[in-house]
TIDOVO-19462 format. One line per field, with one value per residue (C-alpha): residue number from 1; residue in three letters; chain; y, z, x. Coordinates in Angstrom, 1 decimal. Example, Ala and Ser with C-alpha at 12.3 -4.5 7.8 and 13.67 -1.06 7.14 Angstrom:
seq: 1;2
type: ala;ser
mol: A;A
yy: -4.5;-1.1
zz: 7.8;7.1
xx: 12.3;13.7
***
This chain:
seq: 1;2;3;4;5;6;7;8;9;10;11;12;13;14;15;16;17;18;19;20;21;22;23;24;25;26;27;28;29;30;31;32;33;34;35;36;37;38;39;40;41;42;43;44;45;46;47;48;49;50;51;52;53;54;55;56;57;58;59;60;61;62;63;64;65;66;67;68;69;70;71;72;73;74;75;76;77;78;79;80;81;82;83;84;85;86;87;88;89;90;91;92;93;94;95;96;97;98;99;100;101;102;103;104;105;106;107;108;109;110;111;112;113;114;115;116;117;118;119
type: unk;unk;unk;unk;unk;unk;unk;unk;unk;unk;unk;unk;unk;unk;unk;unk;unk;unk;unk;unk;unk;unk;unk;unk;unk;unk;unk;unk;unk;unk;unk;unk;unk;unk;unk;unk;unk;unk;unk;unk;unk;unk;unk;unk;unk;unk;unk;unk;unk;unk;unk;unk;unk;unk;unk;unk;unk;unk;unk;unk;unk;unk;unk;unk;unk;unk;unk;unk;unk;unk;unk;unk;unk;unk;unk;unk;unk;unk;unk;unk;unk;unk;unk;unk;unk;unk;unk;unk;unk;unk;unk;unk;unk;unk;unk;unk;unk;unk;unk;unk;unk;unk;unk;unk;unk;unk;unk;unk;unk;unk;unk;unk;unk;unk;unk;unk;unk;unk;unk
mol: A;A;A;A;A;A;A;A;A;A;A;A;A;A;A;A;A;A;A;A;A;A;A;A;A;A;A;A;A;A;A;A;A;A;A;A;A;A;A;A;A;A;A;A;A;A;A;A;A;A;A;A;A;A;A;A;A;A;A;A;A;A;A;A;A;A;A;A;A;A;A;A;A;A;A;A;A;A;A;A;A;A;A;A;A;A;A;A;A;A;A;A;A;A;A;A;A;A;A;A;A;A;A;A;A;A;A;A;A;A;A;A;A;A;A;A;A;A;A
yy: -26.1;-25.8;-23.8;-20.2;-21.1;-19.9;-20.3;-17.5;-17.4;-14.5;-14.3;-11.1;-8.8;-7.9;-9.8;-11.3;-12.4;-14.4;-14.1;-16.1;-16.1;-14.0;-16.9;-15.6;-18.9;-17.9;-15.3;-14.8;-12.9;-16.1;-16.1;-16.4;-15.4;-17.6;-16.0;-18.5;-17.4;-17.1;-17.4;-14.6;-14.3;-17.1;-16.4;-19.8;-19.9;-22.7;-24.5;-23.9;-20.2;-22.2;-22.6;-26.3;-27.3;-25.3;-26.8;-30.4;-33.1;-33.0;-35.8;-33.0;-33.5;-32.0;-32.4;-29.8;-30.4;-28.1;-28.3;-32.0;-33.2;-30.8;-32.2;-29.9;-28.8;-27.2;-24.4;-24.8;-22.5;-22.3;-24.2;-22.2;-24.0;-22.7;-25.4;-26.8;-23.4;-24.5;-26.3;-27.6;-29.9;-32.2;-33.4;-31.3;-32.0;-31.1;-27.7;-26.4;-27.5;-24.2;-24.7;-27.8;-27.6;-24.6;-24.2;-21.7;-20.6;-18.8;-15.4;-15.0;-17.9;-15.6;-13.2;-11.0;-10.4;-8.3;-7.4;-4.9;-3.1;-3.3;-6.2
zz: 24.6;21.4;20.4;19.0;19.9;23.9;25.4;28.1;30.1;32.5;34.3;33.0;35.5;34.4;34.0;30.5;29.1;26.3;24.6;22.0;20.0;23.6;26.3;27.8;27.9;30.2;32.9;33.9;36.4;36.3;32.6;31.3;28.5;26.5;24.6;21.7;19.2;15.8;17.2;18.3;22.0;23.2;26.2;27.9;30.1;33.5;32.8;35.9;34.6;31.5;30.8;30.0;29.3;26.2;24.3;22.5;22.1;18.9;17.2;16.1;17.6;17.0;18.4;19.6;20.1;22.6;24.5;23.6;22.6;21.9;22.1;20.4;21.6;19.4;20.8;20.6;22.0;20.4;17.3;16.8;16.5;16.3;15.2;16.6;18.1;21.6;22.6;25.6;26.6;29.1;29.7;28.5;28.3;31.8;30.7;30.1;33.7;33.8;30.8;32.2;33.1;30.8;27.7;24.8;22.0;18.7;18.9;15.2;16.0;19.6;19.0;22.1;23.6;26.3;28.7;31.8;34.1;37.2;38.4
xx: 18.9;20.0;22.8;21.3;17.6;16.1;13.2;12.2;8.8;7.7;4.7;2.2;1.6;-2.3;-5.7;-6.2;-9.4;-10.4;-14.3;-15.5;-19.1;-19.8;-18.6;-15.7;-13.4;-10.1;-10.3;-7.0;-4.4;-1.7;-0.8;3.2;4.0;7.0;9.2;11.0;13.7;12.1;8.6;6.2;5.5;2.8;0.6;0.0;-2.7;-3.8;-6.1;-8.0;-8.6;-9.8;-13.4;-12.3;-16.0;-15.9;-12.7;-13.2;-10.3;-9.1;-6.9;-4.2;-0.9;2.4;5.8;8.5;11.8;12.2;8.5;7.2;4.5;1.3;-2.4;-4.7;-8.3;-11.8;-13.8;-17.6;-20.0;-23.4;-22.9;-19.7;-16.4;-13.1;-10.9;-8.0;-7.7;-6.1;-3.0;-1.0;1.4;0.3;3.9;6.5;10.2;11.7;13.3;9.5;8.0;6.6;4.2;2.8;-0.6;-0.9;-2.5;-2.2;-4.7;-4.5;-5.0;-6.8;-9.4;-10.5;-13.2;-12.0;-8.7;-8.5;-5.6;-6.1;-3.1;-5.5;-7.1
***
């Protein structure tokens, strides 16, 4: 890592759900949440809690020098798209393992976010 920049993840110990144009697209009690110095908290979901039928390839892609490489997905429900909206990184650099398989969306292109204590 570099010197002066850490990356953190801790698992979230409630159910988070995700609704957009009413589908709810990730149902969750497994999310981590990765903390990155200069960067707000992300949440970063698995993608088997992911409605994954709902998200489109896109051809964005953007590189991290502390994650990888990031593929980019589109939500579309009901003629409703939410571009771009979704990201993950298939295979991350070795120090970030525990985002693989995960992915992670913007919070201001969701139409619901909901967190619960209980689940």
């Amino acid at each position: 890592m570099t010197k002066g920049h850490d990356i953190t993840t801790e698992e979230i110990p409630r159910r988070v759900r995700l609704v957009f144009a009413g589908e709810t697209i990730v149902d969750t009690t497994r999310a981590r949440l990765l903390h990155e110095t200069g960067i707000p908290p992300v949440h970063y979901f698995p993608r088997s809690d992911v409605r994954t039928e709902l998200l489109e390839p896109s051809e964005q892609r953007s590189v991290c020098p502390f994650k990888g490489e990031a593929s980019y997905w589109s939500i579309a429900v009901d003629g409703r798209r939410a571009e771009d909206a979704v990201w993950g990184y298939k295979d991350p650099l070795p120090e970030r393992v525990d985002i693989k398989g995960h992915v992670a969306f913007y919070k201001d292109r969701i139409d619901e976010w909901i967190e619960d204590d209980t689940f």
